[in-house]
N, C-alpha and C positions, 0 to 999 in steps of 0.2 A: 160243613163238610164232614160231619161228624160220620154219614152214612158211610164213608171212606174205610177202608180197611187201611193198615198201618203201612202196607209197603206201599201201598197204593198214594198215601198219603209225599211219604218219600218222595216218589216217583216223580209224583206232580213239584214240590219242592224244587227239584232239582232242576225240571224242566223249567219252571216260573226263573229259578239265575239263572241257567245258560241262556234265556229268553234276553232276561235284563243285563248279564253282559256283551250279547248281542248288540243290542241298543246301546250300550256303552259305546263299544268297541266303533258302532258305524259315527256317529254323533259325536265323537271326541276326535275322532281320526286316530284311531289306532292303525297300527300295520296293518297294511290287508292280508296277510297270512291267517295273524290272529284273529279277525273280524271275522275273514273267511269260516275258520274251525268252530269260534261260536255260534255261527248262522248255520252250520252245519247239526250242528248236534242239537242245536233250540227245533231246526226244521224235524228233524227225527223224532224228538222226544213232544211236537205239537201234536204230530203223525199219531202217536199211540194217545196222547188225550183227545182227538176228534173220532179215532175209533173206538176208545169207552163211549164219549158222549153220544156216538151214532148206535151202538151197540146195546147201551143204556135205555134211551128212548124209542128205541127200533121195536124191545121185546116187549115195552109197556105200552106198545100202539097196535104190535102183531107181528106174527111172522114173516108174511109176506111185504110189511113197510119194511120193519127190520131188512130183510133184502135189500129192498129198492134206494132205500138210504144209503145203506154199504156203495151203491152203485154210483149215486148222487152224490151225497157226501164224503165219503170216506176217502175222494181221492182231493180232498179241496187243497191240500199243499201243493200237490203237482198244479194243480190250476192255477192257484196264485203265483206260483215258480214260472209257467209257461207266461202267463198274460203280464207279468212284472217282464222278465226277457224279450219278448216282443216288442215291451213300449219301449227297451232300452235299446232296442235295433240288434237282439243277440238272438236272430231269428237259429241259427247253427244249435244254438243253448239249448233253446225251448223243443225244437225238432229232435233233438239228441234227448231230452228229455224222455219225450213221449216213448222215443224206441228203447230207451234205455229200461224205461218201467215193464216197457212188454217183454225185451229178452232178458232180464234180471230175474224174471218171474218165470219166464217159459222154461229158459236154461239153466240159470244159476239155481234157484230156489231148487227148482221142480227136481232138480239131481241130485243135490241134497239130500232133499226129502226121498229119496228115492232111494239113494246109500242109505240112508237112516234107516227107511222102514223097511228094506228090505234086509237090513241086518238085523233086524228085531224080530222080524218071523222065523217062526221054527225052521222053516226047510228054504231061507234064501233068497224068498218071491214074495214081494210084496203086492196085495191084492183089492184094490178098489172098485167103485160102481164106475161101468164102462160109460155109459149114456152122457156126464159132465164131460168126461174126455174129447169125446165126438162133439159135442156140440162146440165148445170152447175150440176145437179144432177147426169147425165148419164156420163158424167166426173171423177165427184170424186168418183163413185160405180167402173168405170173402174181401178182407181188406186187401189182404195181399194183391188180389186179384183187379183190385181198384187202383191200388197204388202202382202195377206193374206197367196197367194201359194208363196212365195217366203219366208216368216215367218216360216209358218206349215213345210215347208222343213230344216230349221233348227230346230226347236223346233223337228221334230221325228228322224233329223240325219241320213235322207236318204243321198244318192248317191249325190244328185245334191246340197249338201247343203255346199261341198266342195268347189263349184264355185258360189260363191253366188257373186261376180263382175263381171262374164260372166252373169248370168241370170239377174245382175241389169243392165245390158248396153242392151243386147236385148228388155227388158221392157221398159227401157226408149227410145230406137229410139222408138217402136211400140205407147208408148204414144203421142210420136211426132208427128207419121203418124196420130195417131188419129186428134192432137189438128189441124195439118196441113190441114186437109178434115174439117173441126171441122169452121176454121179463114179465109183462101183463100175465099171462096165465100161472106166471111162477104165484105172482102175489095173491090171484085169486085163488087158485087151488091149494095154497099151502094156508089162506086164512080158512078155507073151508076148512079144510082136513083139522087146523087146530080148535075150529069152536067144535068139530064130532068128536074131538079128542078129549077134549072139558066136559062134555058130556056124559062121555062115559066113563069106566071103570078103568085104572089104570095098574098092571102088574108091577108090583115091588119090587126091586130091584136086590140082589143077593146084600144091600147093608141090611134090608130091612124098612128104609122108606124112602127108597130113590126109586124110580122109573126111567126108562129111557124113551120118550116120544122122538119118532124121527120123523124132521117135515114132509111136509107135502111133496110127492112128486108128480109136478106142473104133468108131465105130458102122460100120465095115467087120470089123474086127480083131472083135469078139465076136458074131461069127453075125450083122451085121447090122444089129441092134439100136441104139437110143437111145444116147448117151451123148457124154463130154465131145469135144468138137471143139478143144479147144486142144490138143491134140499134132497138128493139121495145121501147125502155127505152129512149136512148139518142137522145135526142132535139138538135138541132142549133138555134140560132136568128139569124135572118137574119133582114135586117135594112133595108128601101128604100133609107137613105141618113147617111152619115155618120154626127157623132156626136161626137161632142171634148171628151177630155180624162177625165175622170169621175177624180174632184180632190181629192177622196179619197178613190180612190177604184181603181179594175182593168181595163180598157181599153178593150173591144169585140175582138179587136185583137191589137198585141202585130206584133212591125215588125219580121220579118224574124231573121236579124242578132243579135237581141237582145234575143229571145227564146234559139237560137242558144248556146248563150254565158252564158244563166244560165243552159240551159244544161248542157253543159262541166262545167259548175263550179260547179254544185251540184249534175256530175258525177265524178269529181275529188276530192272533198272535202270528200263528203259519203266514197272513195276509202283510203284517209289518215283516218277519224275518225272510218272507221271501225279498221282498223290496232290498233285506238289509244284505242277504247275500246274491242274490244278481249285482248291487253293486260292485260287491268285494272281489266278484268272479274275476272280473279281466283285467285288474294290477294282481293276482294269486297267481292263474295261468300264466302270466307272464313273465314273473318271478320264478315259479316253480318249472316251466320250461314244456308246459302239457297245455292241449290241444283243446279249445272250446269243447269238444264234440265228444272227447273222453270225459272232461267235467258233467255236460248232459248227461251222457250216457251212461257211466258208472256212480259219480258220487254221486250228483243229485236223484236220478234213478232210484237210489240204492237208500239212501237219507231221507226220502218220501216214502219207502217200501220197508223199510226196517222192523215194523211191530208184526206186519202180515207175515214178513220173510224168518222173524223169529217164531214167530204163533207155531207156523205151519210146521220148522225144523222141530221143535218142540210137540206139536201132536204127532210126529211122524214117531218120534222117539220114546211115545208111548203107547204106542201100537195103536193109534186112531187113522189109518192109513185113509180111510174116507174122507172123513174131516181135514186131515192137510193137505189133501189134492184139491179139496175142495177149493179152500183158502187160494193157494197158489193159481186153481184153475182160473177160477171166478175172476180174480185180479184182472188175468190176460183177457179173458172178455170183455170185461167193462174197459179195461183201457183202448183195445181193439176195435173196438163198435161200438160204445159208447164215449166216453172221453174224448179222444183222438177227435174223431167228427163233431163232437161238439168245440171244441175249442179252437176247430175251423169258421165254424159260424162267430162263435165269439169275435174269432178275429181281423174280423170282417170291417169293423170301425179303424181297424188301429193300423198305423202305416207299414208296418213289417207285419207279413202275413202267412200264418201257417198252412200249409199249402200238403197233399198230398205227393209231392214233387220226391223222391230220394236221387241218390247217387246208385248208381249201379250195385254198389260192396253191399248195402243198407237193403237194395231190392232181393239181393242174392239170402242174403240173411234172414229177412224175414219168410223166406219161402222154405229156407232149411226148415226153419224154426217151426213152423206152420206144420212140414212132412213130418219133421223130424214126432212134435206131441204126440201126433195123430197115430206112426208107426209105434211108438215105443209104448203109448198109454192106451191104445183106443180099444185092444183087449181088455182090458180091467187087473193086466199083471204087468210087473217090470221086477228086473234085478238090479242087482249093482254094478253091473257094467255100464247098462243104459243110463245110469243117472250118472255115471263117470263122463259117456260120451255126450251128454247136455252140459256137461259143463268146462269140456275140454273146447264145444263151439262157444261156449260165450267168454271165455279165456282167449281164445282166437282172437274177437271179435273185438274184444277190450285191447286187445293189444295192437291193433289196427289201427284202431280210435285213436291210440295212446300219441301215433307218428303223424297222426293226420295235418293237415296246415293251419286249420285253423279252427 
């Protein structure tokens, strides 16, 4: 691990014992308070080792995998967090999860970052590429818009409201084929664009040997067409010569077989400490006096989301306003049309079943959220009122959760 930069090295440290007093704490029968808080902080601190290791092996296979991985992999804690809740019949948990990661990202994050970066520009307004906005927006109105007829069909207790895991499986492949026409072109026109880009001649950057390549944009870059809008946002550095390993920080690239191996370990680790805190959940909640549905939705949401939701606050806060919308937006996509539908199909074996089905508060919500990105971002500017008013709704929303029953 020597490729490791020194905080880097820390970092991982630290996570590896909150990991192994995790596994203490379940395995010995400690309080579940404290089990709880270690499964917590071990799930957060996997989170940011599965997105070097995906981030690692992404740039050393290409741009557009790098993508697709983020999409695929990067959310593997929530996956193991939902499909561990599920087997343990905490359908409430895993459902609260899923929404939790979309409005923690739509609302909390995204207003933040919105405060931040608009207080870092000269005159007040912060200003990003319009195209991810829209599209991430045209995404989550599509779910919404699944999940509302598939609601209203049970809330009036017509006919189809019988098979509401047949109507939640055909919604979720169709969200697929969505995200799928949605991602494919992202991958191919952003690997085009970076082998023209190694080809050519690359302008220097004011150090002297930096450049800035920005990826591919899928729906210019492939004839036109549809596709992903976060490579307007994400940048590469590209070097003329390489440079030794920063000794206290992360390394430009990280070898191959070392990305590899914090993959699998903070795909494997996230996989036990999910198990270790869906146990602890329901004697914590019970103790602590809060509502399954506020633990999905905020803390675990939030504990799965952590490294993305700092990334982003921190590019916002240095005037990379592309790049951490990007971050923020991307997330609400993949979770929204990707994720979410798949992990319908996933759970499709198992006896509690995630299901497109909400509560009326949950239906209302997501469709704010959906309005609300689309009005506030879909110009390419926002101030800081609007990311005031993103975060005074998921403030709302948590505080709802917080009284719920169950």
């Amino acid at each position: 691990m020597s490729a490791l930069g020194r905080t880097e090295r820390v970092v991982l440290a630290t996570v590896t014992v909150f990991t192994i007093l995790a596994g203490v704490a379940h395995y010995a029968g400690w309080a579940s308070l404290l089990a709880f808080f270690f499964a917590t902080v071990a799930l957060a601190g996997l989170s940011h080792v599965v997105a070097v290791g995906v981030e690692s092996v992404g740039e050393l296979l290409g741009a557009g995998i790098a993508g697709f991985m983020q999409a695929t992999l990067g959310n593997l804690p929530e996956l193991f967090l939902v499909i561990f809740a599920l087997r343990e019949g905490e359908a409430v948990v895993a459902q609260s999860t899923v929404l939790g990661s979309i409005f923690s990202n739509a609302l909390l994050v995204l207003g933040i970052v919105i405060v931040v970066g608009s207080r870092k520009s000269h005159d007040g307004v912060m200003r990003f590429g319009h195209r991810l906005a829209n599209d991430t927006a045209t995404l989550l109105i599509a779910a919404t818009f699944i999940i509302v007829i598939v609601s209203l069909s049970l809330q009036t207790h017509d006919p189809a409201s019988s098979h509401v895991n047949t109507v939640s499986t055909v919604a979720a492949i169709a969200l697929l084929v969505v995200y799928f026409f949605w991602v494919v072109p992202y991958i191919r026109g952003s690997n085009t664009v970076a082998v023209d880009d190694d080809a050519g001649a690359h302008p220097a950057g004011s150090n002297g040997g930096d450049g800035m390549v920005a990826r591919a944009e899928p729906h210019v870059a492939a004839g036109g067409g549809g596709g992903v809008a976060v490579a307007e946002a994400q940048r590469v550095r590209t070097e003329t010569e390489e440079r030794p390993v920063p000794d206290d920080g992360m390394p430009h690239h990280l070898p191959l077989k070392i990305g590899i191996v914090l993959l699998a370990y903070g795909g494997i680790g996230a996989a036990f400490v999910s198990d270790w805190f869906v146990t602890a959940l329901a004697p914590t909640v019970d103790q602590l006096g809060i509502s399954r549905a506020f633990a999905g939705l905020v803390i675990a949401a939030i504990a799965g989301n952590a490294v993305e939701n700092i990334s982003a606050v921190i590019l916002a806060s240095k005037g990379q306003a592309d790049l951490a919308v990007s971050v923020v937006k991307n997330s609400v996509g993949q979770m929204a049309a990707f994720m979410w539908p798949a992990l319908v199909l996933i759970s499709l074996p198992l006896a509690s079943k995630l299901t497109f089905s909400l509560t009326p508060v949950y239906i209302g919500a997501l469709l704010v959220t959906a309005l609300a990105m689309w009005q506030i971002t879909g110009d390419g500017e926002a101030v800081a009122f609007e990311g005031l008013a993103l975060i005074a709704i998921y403030l709302t929303l948590a505080g709802i959760t917080l009284y719920e029953t169950v």
